[in-house]
C-alpha positions as CSV (number, residue, x, y, z in Angstrom):
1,X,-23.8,5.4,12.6
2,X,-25.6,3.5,15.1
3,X,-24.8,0.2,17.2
4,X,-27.1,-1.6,14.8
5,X,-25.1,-0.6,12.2
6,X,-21.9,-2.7,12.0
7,X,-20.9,-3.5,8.4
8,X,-18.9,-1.5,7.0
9,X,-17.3,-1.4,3.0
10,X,-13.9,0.5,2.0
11,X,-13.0,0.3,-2.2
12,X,-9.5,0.2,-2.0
13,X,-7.2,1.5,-4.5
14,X,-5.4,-0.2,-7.0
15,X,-1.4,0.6,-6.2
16,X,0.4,-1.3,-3.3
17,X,1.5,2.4,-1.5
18,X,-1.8,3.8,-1.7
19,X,-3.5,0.3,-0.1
20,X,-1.0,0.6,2.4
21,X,-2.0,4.3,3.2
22,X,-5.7,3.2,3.6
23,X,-4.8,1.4,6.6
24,X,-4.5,4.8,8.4
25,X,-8.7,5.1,7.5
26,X,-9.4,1.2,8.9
27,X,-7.6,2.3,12.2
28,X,-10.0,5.2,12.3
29,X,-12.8,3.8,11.5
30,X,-12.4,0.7,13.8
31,X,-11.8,3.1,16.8
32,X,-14.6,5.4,16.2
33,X,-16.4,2.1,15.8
34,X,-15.3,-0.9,17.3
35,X,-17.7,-3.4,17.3
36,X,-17.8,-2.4,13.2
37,X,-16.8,-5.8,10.8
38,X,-14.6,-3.9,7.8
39,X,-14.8,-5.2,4.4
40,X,-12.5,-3.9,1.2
41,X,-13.1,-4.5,-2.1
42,X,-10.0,-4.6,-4.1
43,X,-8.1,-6.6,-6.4
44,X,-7.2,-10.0,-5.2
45,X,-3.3,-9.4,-4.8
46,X,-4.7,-7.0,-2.3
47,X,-5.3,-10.0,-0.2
48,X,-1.4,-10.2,1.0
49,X,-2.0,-6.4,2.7
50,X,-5.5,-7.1,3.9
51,X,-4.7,-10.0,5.6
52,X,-1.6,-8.1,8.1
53,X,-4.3,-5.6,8.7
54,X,-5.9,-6.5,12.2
55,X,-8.9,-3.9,11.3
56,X,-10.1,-5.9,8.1
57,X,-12.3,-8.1,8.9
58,X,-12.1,-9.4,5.1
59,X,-11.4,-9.5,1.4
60,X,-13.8,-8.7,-1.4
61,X,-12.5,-9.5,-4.7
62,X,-12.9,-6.8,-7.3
63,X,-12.0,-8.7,-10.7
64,X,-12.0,-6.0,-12.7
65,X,-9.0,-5.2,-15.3
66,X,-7.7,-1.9,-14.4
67,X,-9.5,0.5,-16.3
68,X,-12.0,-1.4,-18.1
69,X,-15.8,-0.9,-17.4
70,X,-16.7,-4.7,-17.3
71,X,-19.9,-3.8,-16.4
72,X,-21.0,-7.5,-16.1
73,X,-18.6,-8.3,-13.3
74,X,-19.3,-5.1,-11.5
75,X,-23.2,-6.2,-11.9
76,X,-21.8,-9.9,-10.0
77,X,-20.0,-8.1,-7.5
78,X,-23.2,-5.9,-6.4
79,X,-25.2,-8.7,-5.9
80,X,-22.4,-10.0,-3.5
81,X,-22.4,-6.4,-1.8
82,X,-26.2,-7.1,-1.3
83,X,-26.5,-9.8,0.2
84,X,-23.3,-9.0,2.6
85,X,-26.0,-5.6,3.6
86,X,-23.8,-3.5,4.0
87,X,-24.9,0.0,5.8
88,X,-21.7,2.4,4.7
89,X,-18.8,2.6,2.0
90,X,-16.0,4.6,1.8
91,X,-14.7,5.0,-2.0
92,X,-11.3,5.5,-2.1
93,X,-10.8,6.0,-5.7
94,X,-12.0,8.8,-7.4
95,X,-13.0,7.1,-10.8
96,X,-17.0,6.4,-11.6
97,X,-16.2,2.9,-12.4
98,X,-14.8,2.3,-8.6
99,X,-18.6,3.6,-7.3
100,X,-20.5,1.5,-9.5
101,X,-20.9,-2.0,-7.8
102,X,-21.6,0.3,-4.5
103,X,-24.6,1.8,-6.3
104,X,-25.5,-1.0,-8.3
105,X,-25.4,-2.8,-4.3
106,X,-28.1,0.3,-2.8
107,X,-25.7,0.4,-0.4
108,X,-27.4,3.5,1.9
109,X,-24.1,5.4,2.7
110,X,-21.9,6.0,-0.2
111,X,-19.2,8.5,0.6
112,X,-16.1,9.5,-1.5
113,X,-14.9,12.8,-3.3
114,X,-17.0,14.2,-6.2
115,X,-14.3,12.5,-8.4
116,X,-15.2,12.1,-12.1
117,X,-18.8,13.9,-11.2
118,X,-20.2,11.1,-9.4
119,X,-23.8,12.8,-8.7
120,X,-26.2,10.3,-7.0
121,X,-23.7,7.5,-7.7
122,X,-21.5,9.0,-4.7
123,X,-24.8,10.0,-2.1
124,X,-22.3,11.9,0.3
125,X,-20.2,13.4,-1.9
126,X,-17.3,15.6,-0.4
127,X,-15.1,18.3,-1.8
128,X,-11.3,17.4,-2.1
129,X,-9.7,20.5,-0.5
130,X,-5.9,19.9,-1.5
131,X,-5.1,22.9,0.6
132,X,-6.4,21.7,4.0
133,X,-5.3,17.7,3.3
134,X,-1.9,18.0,1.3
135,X,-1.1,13.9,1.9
136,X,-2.8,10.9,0.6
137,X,-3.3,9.3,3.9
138,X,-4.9,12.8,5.3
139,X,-7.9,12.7,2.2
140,X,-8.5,8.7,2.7
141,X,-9.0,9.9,6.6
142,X,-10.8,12.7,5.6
143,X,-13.7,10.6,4.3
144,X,-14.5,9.3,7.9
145,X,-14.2,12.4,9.7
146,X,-12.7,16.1,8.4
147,X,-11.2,17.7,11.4
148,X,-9.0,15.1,12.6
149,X,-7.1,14.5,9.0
150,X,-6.0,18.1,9.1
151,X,-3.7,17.1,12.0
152,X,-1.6,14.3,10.3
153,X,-0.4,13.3,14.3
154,X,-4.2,11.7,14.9
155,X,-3.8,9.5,11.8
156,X,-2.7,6.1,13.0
157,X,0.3,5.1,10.7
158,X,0.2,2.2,8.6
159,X,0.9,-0.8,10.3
160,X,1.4,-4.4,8.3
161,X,2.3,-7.3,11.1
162,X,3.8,-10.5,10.7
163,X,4.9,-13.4,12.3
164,X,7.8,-15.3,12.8
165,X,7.1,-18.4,11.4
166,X,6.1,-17.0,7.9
167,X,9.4,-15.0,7.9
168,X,10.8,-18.5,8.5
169,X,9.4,-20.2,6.5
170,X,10.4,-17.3,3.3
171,X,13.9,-17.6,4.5
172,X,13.7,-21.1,3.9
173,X,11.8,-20.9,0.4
174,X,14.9,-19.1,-1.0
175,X,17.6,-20.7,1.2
176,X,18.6,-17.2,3.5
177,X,19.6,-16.5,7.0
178,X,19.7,-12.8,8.9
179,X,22.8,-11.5,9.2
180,X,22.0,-9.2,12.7
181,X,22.8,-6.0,12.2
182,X,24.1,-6.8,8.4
183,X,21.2,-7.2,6.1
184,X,19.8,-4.9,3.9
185,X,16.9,-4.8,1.3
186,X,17.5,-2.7,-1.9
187,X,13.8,-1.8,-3.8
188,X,15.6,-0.2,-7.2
189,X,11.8,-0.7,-8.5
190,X,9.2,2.3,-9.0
191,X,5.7,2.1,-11.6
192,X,5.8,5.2,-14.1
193,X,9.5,4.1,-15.2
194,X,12.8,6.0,-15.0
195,X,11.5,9.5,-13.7
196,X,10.5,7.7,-10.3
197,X,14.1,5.7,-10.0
198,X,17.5,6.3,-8.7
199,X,19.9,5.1,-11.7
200,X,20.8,1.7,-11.3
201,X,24.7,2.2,-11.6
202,X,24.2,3.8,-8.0
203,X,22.4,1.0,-6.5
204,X,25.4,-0.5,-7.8
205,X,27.8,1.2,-6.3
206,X,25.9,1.0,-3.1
207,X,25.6,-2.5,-3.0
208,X,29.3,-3.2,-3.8
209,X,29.7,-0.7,-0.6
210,X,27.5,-2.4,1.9
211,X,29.1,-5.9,0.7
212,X,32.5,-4.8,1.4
213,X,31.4,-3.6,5.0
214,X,30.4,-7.2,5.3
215,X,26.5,-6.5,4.7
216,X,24.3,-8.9,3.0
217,X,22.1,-7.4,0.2
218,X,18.8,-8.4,-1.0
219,X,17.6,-6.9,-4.3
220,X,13.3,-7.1,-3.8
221,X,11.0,-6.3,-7.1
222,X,8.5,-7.4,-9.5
223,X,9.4,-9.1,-13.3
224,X,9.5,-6.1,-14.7
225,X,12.1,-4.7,-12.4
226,X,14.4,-7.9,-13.1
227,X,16.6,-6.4,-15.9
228,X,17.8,-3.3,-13.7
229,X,18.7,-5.9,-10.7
230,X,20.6,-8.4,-12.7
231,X,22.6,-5.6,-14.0
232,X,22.6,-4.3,-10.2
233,X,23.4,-8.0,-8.7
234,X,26.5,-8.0,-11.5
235,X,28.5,-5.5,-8.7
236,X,29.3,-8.7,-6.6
237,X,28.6,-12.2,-6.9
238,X,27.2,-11.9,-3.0
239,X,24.4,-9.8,-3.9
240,X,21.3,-11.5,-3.9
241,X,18.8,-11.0,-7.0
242,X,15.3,-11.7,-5.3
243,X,13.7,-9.5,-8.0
244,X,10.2,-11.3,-9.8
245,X,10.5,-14.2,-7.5
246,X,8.7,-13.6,-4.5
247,X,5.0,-13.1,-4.1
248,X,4.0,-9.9,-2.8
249,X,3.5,-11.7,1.0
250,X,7.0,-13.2,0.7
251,X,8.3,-9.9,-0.1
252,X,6.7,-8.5,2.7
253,X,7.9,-11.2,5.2
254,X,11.6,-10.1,4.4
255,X,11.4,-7.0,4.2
256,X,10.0,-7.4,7.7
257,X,13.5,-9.2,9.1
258,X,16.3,-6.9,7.8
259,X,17.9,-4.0,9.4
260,X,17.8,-1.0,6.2
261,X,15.9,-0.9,3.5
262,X,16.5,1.7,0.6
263,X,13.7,2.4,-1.8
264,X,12.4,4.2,-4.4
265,X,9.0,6.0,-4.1
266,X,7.3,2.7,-4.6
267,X,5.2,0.1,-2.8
268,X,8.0,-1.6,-1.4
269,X,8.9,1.5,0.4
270,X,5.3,2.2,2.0
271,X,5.1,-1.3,2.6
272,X,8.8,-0.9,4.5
273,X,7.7,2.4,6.6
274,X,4.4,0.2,7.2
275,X,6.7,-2.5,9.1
276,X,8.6,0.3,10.9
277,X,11.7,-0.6,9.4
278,X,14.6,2.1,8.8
279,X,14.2,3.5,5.5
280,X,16.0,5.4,3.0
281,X,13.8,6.9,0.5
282,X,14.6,8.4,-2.7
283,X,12.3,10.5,-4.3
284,X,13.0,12.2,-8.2
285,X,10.0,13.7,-10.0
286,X,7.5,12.9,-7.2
287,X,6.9,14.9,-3.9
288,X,7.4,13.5,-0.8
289,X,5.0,16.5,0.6
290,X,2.1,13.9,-1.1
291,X,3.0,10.4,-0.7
292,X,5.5,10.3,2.0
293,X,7.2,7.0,4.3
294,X,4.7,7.3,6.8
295,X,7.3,5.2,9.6
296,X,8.9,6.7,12.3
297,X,12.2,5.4,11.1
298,X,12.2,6.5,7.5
299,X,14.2,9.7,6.1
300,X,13.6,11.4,2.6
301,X,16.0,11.9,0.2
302,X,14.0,14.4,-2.2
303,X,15.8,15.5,-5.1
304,X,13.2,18.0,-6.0
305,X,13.5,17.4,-10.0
């Protein structure tokens, strides 16, 4: 691409882990080309991971319900696309729907997998080679340039940043302080239900554990993960039930201060990795080979069901 050529489109998935994996491609693409202004269309909670990434320059709401067509809305968003002229997109998804608005835009460069045969819709269309790109964050890299996602060490990691005052001012929302050295973050969450979670009675027991060290514990989730952490909070009345009460930028805020976090394969736990905090994470019917903790301080548990 050219120096006249400077803005640039990513369609970001629709799962927190995977949007925090992408950030490995905006830290390629940004390097290759600096003076570049990056744009990702994506749902709006997207905005809370967006917003920590220095390489986004901004949001593009995609309203779409997940999996519908809404043809319409994708129609909307093209004419936004337009007039924003962009030269390149990079479509992370490999569903037709996801390259629409992008064609629908004339957007010159569209580049993404063959996906759901996506001829002429997806103009530079690349073969998925699972073989040479075993990770996630290896085939979003892939898209921008071939060689270098085959060595995972060239991949920047994911990297979320904060600052202090908005970790203050979460602690303050819910009334908490950092125990140094003392605090830990429990993620007993994971979509795709039961296959994907360590049972809650062990949480349990690991919380009642860390509390009797003279930890604090934080149980972190979204409303559908409350029932499992009420019945996890019920080890000891010290345990703190954050679960479907924080926003997805609170969450990230305090997962951002504390000294362990363990997780399932989840969001939480990429978004963890992403803040370089030590993390424990459990994997059961997944494989770690595929989605891994990308931070330098994580360490797998794999149970290789």
């Amino acid at each position: 691409m050219s120096e006249t050529k400077k803005r640039v489109l990513v369609v970001g998935p629709s799962w927190v882990g995977d949007m925090v994996m992408a950030h490995g491609l905006l830290q390629v693409i940004k390097r290759d080309m600096p003076e570049a202004n990056i744009d990702v269309l994506a749902p709006v909670w997207s905005a809370a991971l967006i917003d920590r990434m220095p390489e986004a320059h901004q949001l593009v709401e995609a309203p779409f319900a997940h999996g519908k067509l809404a043809l319409s809305e994708r129609w909307r968003v093209a004419k936004l696309l337009r007039k924003n002229n962009y030269q390149r997109v990079y479509i992370l998804p490999n569903s037709l729907k996801s390259a629409l608005a992008p064609w629908l835009a004339g957007i010159p460069e569209r580049i993404g997998y063959t996906g759901e045969q996506r001829y002429g819709v997806v103009n530079d269309r690349r073969v998925l080679d699972k073989g040479r790109w075993p990770m996630t964050v290896q085939r979003f890299a892939a898209l921008h340039d071939e060689q270098l996602a085959e060595d995972l060490q060239l991949i920047p990691k994911p990297r979320l940043r904060t600052d202090p005052e908005w970790v203050d001012a979460v602690l303050n929302a819910f009334g908490l302080a950092i125990k140094k050295g003392r605090t830990m973050v429990l993620c007993p969450g994971a979509e795709f239900g039961a296959a994907k979670q360590w049972p809650s009675h062990y949480y349990s027991e690991l919380a009642r554990q860390k509390v009797s060290e003279g930890w604090q514990v934080w149980l972190l989730g979204s409303a559908s993960d409350a029932v499992d952490c009420e019945q996890i909070a019920m080890a000891d009345p010290e345990i703190v039930n954050l679960a479907g009460r924080t926003s997805l930028p609170q969450a990230i805020d305090l997962i951002s201060c504390v000294d362990l976090v363990v997780s399932n394969d989840s969001g939480l736990m990429h978004v963890a990795a992403a803040l370089e905090r030590p993390v424990v994470a459990i994997y059961g019917s997944t494989d770690p080979g595929f989605t891994p903790p990308l931070g330098d301080k994580s360490r797998v548990v794999w149970l290789g069901l």
